[in-house]
MIVEXTOR-501341 format. One record per residue: z, y, x of N, C-alpha, C, O, CB in turn; residue in one letter; residue number from 1. Coordinates in Angstrom, 2 decimals. Glycine has a CB too. Layout:
<sites>
SITE      n_pz      n_py      n_px     ca_pz     ca_py     ca_px      c_pz      c_py      c_px      o_pz      o_py      o_px     cb_pz     cb_py     cb_px   resn   resi
SITE         Z         Y         X         Z         Y         X         Z         Y         X         Z         Y         X         Z         Y         X      a    NUM
...
</sites>
This chain:
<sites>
SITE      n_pz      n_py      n_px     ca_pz     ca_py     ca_px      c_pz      c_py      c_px      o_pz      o_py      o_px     cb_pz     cb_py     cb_px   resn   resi
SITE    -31.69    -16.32     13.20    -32.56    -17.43     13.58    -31.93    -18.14     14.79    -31.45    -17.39     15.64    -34.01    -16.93     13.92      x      1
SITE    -31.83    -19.65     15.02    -31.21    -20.12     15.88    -32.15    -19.64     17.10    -33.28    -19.14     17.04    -30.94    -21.56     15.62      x      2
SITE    -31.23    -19.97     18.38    -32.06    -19.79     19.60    -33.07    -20.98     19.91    -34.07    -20.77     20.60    -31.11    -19.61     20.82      x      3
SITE    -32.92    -21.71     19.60    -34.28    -22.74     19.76    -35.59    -22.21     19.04    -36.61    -22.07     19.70    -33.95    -24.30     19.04      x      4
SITE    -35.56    -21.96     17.87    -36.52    -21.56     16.92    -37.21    -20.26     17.43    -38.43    -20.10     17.48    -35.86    -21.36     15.54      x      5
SITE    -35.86    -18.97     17.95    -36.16    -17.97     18.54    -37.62    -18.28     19.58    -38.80    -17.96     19.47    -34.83    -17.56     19.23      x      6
SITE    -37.11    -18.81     20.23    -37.54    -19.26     21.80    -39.07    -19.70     21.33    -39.89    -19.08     22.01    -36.44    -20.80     22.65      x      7
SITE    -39.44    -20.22     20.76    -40.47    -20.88     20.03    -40.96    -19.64     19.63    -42.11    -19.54     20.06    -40.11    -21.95     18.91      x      8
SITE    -40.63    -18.67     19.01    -41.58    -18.12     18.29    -41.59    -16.87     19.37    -42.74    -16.42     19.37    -41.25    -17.88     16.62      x      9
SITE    -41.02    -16.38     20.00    -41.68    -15.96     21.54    -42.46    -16.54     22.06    -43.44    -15.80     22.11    -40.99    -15.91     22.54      x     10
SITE    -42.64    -17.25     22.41    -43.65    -18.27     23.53    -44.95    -18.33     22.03    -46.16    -18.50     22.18    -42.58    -20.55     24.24      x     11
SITE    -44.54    -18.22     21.25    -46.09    -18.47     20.20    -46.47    -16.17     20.09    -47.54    -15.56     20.03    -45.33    -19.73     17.52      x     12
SITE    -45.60    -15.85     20.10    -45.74    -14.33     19.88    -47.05    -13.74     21.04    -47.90    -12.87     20.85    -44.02    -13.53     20.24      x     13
SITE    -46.76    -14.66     22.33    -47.01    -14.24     23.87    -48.91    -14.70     23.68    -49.84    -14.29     24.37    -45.75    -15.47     25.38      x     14
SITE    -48.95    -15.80     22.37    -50.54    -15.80     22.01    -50.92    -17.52     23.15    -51.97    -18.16     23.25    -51.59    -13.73     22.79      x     15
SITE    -49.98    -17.68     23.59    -49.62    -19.43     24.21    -49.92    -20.11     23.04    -49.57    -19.60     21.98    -47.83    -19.91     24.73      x     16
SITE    -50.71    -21.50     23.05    -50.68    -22.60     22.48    -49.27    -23.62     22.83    -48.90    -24.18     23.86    -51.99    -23.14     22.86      x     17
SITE    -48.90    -23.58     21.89    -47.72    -24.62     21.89    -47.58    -25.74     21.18    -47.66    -25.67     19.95    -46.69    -24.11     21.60      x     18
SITE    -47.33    -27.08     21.89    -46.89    -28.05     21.28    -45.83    -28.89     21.72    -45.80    -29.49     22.79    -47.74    -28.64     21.08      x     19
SITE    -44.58    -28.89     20.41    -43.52    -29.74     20.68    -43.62    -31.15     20.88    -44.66    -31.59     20.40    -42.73    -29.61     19.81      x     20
SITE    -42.96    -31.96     21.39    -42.44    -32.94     21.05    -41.05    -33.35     20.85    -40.35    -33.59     21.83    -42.86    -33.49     21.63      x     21
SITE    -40.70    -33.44     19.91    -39.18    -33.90     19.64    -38.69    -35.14     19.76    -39.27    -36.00     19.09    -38.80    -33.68     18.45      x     22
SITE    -37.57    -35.55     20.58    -36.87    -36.19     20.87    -35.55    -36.35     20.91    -35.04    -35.27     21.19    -37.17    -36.27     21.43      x     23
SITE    -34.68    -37.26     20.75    -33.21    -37.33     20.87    -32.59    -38.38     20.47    -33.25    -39.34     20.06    -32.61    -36.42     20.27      x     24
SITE    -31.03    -38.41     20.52    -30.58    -39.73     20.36    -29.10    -39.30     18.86    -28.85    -38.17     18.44    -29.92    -40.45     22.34      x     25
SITE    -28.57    -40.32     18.49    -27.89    -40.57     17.46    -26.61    -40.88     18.38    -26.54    -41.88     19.10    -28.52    -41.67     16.44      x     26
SITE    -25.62    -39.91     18.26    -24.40    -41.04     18.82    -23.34    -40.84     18.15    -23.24    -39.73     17.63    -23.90    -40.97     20.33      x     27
SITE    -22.29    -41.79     17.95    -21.26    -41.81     16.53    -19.79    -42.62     17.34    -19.63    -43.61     18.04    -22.15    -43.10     14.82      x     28
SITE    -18.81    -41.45     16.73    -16.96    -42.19     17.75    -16.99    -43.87     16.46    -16.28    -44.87     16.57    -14.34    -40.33     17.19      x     29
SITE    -17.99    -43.60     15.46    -17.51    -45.17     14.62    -17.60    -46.43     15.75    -18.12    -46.15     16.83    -18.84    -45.65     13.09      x     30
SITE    -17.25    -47.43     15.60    -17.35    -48.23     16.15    -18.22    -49.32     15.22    -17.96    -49.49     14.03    -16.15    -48.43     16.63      x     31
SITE    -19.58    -50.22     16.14    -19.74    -51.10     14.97    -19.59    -51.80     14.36    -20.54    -52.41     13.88    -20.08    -51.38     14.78      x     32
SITE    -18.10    -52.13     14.01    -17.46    -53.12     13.36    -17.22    -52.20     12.02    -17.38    -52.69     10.90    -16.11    -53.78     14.20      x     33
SITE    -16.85    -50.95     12.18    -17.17    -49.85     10.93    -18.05    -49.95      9.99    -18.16    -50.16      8.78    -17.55    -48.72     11.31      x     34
SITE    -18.87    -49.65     11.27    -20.69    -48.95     10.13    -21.07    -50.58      9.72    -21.97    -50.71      8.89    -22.76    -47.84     11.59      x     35
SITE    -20.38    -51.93     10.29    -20.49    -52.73      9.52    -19.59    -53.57      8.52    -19.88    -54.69      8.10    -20.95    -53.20     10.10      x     36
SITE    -18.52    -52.89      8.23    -17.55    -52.74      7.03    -17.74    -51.96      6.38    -16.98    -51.99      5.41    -16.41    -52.59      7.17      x     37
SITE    -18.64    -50.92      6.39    -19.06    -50.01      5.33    -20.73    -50.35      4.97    -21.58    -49.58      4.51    -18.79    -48.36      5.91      x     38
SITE    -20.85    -51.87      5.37    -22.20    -52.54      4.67    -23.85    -52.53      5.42    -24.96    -52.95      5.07    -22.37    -51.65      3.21      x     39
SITE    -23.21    -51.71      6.80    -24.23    -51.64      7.67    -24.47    -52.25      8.76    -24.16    -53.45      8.76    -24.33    -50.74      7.96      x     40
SITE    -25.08    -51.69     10.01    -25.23    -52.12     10.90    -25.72    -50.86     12.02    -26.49    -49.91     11.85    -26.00    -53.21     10.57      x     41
SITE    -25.25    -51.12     12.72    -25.61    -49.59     13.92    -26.49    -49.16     14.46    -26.68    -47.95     14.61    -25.15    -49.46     15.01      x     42
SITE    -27.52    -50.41     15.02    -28.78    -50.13     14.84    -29.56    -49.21     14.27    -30.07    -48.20     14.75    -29.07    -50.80     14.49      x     43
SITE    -29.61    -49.83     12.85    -30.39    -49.27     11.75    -29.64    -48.10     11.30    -30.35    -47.31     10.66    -30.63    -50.29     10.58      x     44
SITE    -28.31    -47.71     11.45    -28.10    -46.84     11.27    -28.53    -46.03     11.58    -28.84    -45.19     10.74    -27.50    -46.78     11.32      x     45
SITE    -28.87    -45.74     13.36    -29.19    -44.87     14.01    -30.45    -44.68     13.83    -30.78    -43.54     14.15    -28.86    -44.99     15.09      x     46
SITE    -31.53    -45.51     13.34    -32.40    -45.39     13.24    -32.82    -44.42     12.35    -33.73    -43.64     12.63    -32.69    -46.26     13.21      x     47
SITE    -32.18    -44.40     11.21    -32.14    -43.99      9.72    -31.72    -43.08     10.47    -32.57    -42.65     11.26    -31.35    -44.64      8.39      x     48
SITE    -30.48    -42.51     10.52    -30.30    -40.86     11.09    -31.14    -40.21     11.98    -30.98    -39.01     12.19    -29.10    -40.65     11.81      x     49
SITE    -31.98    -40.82     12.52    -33.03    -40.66     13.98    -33.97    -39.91     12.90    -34.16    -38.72     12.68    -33.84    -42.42     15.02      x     50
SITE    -34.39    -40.89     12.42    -35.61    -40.47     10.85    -35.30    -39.12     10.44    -35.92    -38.08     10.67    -35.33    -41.54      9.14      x     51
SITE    -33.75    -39.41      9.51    -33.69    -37.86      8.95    -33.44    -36.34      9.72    -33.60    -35.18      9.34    -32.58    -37.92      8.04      x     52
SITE    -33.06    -36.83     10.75    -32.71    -35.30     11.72    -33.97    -34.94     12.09    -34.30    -33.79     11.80    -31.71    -35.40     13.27      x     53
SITE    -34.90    -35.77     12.75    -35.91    -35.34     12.94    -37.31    -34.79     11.80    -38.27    -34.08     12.10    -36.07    -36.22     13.70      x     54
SITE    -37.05    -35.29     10.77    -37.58    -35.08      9.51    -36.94    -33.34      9.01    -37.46    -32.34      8.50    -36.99    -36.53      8.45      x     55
SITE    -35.80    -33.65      9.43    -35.42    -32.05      8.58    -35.64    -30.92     10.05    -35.75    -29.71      9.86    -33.15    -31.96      7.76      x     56
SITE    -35.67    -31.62     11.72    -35.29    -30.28     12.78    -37.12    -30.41     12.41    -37.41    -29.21     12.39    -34.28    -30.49     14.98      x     57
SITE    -38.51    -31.21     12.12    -39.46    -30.84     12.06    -40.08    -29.52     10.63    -40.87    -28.58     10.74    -39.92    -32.11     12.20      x     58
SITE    -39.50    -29.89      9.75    -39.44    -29.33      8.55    -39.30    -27.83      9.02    -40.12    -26.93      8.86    -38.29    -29.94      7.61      x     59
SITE    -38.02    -27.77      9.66    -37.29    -26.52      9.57    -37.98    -25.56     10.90    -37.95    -24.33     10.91    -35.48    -26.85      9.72      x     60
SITE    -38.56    -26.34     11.92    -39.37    -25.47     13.09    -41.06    -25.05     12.11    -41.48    -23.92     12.35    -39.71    -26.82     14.95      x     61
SITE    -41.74    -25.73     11.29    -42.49    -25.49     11.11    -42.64    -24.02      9.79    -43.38    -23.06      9.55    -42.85    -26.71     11.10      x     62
SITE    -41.50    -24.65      9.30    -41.13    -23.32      8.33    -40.92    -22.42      8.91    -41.24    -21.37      8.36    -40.08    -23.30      7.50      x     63
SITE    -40.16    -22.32     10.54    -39.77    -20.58     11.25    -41.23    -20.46     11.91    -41.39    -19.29     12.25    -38.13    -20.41     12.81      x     64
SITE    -41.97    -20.98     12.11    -43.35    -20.86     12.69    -44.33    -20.28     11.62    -45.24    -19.47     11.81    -43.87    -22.29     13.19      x     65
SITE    -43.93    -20.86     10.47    -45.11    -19.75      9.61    -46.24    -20.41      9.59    -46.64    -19.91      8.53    -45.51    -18.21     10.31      x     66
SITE    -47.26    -21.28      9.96    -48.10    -21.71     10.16    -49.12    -21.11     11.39    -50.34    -20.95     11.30    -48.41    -21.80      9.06      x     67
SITE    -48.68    -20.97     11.99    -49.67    -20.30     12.95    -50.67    -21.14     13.62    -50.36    -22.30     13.89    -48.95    -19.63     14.01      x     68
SITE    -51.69    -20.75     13.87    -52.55    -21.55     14.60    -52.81    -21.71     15.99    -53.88    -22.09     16.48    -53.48    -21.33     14.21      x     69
SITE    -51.73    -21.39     16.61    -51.82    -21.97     18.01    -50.35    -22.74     18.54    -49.96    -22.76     19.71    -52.23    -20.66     19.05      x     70
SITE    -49.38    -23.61     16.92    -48.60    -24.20     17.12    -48.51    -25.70     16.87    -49.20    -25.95     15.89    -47.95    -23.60     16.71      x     71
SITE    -48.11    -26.49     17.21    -48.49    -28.33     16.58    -47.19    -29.19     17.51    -46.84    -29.46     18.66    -50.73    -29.19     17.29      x     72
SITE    -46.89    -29.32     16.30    -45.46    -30.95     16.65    -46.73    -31.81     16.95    -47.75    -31.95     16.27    -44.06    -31.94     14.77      x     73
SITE    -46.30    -32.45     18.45    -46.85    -34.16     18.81    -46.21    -35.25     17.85    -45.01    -35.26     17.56    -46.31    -34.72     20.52      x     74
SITE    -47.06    -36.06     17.43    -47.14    -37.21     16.55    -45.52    -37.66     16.69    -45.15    -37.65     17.87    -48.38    -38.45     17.09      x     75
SITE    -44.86    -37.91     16.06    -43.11    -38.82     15.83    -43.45    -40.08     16.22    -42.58    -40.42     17.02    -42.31    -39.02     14.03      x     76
SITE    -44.26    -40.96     16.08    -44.15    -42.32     16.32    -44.97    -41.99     17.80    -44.64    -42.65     18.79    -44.88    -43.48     15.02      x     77
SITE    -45.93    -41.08     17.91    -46.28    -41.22     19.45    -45.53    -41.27     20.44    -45.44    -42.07     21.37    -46.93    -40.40     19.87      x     78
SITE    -44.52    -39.52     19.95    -43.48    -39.58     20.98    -42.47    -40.79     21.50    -42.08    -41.12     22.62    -42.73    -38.66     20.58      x     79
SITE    -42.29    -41.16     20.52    -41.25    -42.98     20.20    -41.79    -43.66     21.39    -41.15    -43.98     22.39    -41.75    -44.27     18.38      x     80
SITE    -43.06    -43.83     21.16    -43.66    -45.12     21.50    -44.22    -44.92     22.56    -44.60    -45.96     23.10    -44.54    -45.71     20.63      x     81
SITE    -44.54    -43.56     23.35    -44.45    -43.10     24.73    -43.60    -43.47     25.52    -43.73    -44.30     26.43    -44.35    -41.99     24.83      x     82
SITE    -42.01    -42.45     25.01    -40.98    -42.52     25.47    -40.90    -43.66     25.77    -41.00    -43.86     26.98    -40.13    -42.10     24.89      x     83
SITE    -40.75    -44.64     25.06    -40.37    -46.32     24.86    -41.00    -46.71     26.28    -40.42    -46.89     27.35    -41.24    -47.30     23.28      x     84
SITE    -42.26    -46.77     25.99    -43.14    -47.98     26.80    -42.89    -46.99     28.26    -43.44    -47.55     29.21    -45.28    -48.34     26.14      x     85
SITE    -42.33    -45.92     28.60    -42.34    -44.94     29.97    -40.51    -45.43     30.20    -39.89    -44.94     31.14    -42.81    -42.66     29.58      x     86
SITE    -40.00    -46.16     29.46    -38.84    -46.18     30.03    -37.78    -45.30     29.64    -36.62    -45.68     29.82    -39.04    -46.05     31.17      x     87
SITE    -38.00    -44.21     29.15    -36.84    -42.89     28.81    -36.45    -42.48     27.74    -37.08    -42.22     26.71    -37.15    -41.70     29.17      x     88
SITE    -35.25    -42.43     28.01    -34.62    -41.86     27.16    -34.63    -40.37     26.61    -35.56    -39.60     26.85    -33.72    -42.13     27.52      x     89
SITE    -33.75    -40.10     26.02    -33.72    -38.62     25.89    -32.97    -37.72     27.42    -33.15    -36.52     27.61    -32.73    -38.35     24.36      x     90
SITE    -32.36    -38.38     28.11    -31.90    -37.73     29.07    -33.55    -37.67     30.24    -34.30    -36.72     30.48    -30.35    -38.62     29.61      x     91
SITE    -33.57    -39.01     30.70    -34.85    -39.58     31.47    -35.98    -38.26     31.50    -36.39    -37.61     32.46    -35.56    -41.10     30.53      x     92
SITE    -36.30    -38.18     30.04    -37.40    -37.13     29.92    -37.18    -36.20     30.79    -38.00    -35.87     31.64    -37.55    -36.50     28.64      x     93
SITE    -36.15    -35.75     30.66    -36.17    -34.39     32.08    -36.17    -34.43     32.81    -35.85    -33.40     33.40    -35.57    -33.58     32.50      x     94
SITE    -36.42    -35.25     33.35    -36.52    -35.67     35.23    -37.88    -35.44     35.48    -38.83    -36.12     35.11    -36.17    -37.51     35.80      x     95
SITE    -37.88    -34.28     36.25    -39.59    -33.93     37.36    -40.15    -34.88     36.75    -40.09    -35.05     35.53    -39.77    -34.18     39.38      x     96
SITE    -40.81    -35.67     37.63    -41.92    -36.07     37.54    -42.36    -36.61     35.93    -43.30    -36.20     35.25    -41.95    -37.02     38.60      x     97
SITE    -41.30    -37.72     35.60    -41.47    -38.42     34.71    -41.54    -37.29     32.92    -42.03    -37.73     31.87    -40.22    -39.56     35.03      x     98
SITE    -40.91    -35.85     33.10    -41.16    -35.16     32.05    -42.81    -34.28     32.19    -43.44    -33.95     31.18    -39.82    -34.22     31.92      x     99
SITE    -43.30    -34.03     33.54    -44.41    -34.47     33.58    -45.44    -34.98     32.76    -46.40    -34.55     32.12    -44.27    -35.00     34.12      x    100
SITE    -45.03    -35.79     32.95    -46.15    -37.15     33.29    -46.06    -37.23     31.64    -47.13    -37.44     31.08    -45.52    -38.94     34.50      x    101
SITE    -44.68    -37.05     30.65    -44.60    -37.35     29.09    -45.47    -36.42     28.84    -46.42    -36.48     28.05    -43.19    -37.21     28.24      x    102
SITE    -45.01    -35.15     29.83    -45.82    -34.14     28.63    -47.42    -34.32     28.23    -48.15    -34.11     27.26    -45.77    -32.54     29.17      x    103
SITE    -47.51    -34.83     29.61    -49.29    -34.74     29.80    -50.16    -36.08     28.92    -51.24    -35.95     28.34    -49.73    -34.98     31.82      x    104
SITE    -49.39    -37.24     29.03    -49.32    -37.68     27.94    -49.53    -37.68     26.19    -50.42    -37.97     25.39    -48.70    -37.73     28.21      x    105
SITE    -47.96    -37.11     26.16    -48.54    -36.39     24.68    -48.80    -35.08     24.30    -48.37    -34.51     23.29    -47.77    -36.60     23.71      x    106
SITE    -49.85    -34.43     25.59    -50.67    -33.45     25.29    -49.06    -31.52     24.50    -49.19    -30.46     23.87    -52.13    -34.58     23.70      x    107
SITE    -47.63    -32.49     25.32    -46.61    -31.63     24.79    -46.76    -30.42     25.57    -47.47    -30.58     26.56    -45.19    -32.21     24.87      x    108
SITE    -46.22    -29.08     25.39    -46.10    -27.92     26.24    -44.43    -27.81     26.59    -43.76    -27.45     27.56    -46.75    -26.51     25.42      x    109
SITE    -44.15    -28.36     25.17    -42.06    -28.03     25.54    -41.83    -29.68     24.71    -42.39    -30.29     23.80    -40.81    -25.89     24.15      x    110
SITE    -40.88    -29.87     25.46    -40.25    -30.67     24.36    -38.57    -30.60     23.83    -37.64    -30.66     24.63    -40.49    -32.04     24.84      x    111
SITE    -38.39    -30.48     22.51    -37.22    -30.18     21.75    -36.10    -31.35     22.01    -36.26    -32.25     21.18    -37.64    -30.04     20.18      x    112
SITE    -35.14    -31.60     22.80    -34.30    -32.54     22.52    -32.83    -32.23     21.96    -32.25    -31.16     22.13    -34.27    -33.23     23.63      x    113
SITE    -32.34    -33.28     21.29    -31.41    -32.72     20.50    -30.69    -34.42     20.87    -31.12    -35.49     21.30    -31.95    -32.00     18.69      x    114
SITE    -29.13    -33.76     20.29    -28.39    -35.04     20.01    -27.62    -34.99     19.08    -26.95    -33.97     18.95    -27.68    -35.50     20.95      x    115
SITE    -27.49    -35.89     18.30    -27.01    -35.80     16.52    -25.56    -36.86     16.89    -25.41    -38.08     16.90    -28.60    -36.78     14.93      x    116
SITE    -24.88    -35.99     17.10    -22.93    -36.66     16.78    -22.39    -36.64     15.81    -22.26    -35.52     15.30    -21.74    -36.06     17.35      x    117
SITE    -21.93    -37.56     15.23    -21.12    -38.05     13.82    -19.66    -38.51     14.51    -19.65    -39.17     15.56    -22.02    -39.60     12.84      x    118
SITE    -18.76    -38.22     14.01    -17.31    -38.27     14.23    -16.52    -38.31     13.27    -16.72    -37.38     12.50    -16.87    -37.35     14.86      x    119
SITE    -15.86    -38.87     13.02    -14.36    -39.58     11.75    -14.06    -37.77     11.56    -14.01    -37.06     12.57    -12.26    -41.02     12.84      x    120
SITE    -13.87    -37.17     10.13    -12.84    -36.22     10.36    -11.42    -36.49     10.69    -10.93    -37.61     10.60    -12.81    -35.55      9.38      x    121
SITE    -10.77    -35.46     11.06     -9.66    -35.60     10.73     -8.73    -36.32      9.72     -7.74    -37.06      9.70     -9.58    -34.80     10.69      x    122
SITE     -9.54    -35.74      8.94     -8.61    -36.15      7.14     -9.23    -37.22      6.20     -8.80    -37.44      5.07     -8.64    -34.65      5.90      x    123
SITE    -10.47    -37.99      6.87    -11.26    -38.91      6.72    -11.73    -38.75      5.36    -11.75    -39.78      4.68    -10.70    -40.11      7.04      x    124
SITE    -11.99    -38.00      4.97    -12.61    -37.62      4.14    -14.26    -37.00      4.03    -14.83    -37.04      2.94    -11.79    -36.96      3.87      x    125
SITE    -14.75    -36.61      4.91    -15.84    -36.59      5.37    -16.07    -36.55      6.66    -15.13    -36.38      7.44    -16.34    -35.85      4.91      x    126
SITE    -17.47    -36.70      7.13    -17.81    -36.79      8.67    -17.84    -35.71      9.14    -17.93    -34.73      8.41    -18.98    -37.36      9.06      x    127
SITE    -17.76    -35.58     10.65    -17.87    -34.47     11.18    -19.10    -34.36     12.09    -19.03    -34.91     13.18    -16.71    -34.23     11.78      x    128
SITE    -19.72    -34.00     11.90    -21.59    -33.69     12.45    -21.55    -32.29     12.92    -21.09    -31.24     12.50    -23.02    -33.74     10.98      x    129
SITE    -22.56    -32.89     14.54    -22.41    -31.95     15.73    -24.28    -32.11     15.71    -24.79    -33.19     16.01    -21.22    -32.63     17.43      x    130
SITE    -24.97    -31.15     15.39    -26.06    -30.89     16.54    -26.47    -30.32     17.69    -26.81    -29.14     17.54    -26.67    -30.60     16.26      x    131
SITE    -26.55    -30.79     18.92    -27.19    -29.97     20.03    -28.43    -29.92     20.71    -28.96    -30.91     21.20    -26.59    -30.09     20.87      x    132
SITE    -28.88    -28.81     20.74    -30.67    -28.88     20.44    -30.93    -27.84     21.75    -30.07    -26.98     21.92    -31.40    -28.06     18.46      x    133
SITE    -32.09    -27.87     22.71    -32.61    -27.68     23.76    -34.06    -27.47     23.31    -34.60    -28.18     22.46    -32.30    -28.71     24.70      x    134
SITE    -34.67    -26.42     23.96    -36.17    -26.18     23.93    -36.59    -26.37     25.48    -36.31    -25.38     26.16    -36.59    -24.58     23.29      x    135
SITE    -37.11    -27.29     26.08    -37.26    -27.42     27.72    -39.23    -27.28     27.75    -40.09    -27.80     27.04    -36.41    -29.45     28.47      x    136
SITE    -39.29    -26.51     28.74    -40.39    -26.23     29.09    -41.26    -27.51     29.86    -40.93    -27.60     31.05    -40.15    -25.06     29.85      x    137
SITE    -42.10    -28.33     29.53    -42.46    -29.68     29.92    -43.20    -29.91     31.28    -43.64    -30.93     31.80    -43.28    -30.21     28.87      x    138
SITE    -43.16    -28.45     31.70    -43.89    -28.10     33.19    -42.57    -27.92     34.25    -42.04    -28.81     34.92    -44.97    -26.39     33.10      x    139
SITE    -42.33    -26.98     34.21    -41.07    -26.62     34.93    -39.83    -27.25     34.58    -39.08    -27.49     35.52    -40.84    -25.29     34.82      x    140
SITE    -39.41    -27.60     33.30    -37.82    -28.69     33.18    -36.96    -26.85     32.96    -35.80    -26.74     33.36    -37.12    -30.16     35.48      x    141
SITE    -37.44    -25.99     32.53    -36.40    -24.87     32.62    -36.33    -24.95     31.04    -37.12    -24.90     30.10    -36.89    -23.24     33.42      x    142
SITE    -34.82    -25.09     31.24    -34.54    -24.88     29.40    -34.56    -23.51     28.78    -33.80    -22.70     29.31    -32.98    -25.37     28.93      x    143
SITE    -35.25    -23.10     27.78    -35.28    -22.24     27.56    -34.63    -21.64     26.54    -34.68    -20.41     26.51    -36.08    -22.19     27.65      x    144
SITE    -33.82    -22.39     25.41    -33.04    -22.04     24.72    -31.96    -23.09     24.41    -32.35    -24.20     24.79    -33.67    -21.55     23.79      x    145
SITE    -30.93    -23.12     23.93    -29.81    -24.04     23.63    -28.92    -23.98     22.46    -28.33    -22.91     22.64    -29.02    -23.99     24.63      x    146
SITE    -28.47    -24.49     21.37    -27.73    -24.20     20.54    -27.01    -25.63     20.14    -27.59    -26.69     19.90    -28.45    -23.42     19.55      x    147
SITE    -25.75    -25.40     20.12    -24.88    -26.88     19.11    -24.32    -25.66     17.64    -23.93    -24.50     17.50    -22.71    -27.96     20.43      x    148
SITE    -24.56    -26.72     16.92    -23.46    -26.44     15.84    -23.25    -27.50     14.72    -23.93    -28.51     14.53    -23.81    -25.13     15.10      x    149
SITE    -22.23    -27.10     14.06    -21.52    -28.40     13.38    -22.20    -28.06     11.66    -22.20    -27.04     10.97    -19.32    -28.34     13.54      x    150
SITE    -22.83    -29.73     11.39    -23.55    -29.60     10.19    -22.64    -29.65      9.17    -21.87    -30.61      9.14    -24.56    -30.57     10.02      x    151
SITE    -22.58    -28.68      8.23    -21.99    -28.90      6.81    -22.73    -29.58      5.75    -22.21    -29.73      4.64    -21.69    -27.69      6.26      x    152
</sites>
């Protein structure tokens, strides 16, 4: 079990109410003159990858959770639209006061941030995808678990 997930299901073991909020950013070595020679645009790219990472890291925490009843992801468009209108980013959030002030907000206990890297392979033949994912405690800012690894 990754250490993020771990970490989570300790803090739910301990009989704590927990709720995530997930957050993070998309970043890619393409340049956007690329992702718009390959019919896109970077923006929306990121957006679209924003969607699916968080669609599959929610999927996949709720499946190692089991359903328990003292666990709950904060709303995806809340978190967005918090973050947004508070100014922060995915880094921002961890700053004292202002991770605070998110959590209390959206009613978060930890919040999950991650960052989704896409990189040219080598042999350009497929991409090379990096996740790095953080479980931070939304009171104290103490991270409590950490993991990168490269998506196949």
């Amino acid at each position: 079990m990754p250490p993020t997930r771990q970490a989570i299901n300790d803090i739910l073991n301990s009989g704590r109410p927990v709720v995530v909020a997930i957050y993070g950013t998309v970043e890619t070595a393409y340049s956007p003159e690329h992702i718009k020679n390959m019919g896109g645009d970077i923006t929306e790219w990121r957006k679209t990858i924003k969607r699916v990472v968080e669609s599959k890291l929610e999927s996949a925490i709720l499946e190692g959770v089991g359903g328990r009843k003292n666990f709950h992801l904060a709303d995806r468009e809340n978190v967005e639209r918090t973050l947004k209108e508070m100014k922060l980013g995915a880094s921002g959030v961890l700053s004292g006061q202002n991770r605070i002030q998110a959590g209390k907000i959206l009613g978060a206990t930890h919040f999950y941030i991650y960052q989704f890297t896409r990189n040219p392979a080598e042999d350009r033949t497929e991409n090379d995808d990096h996740l790095a994912r953080r479980l931070i405690d939304a009171e104290t800012g103490a991270v409590l678990a950490s993991d990168v690894f490269k998506i196949e």
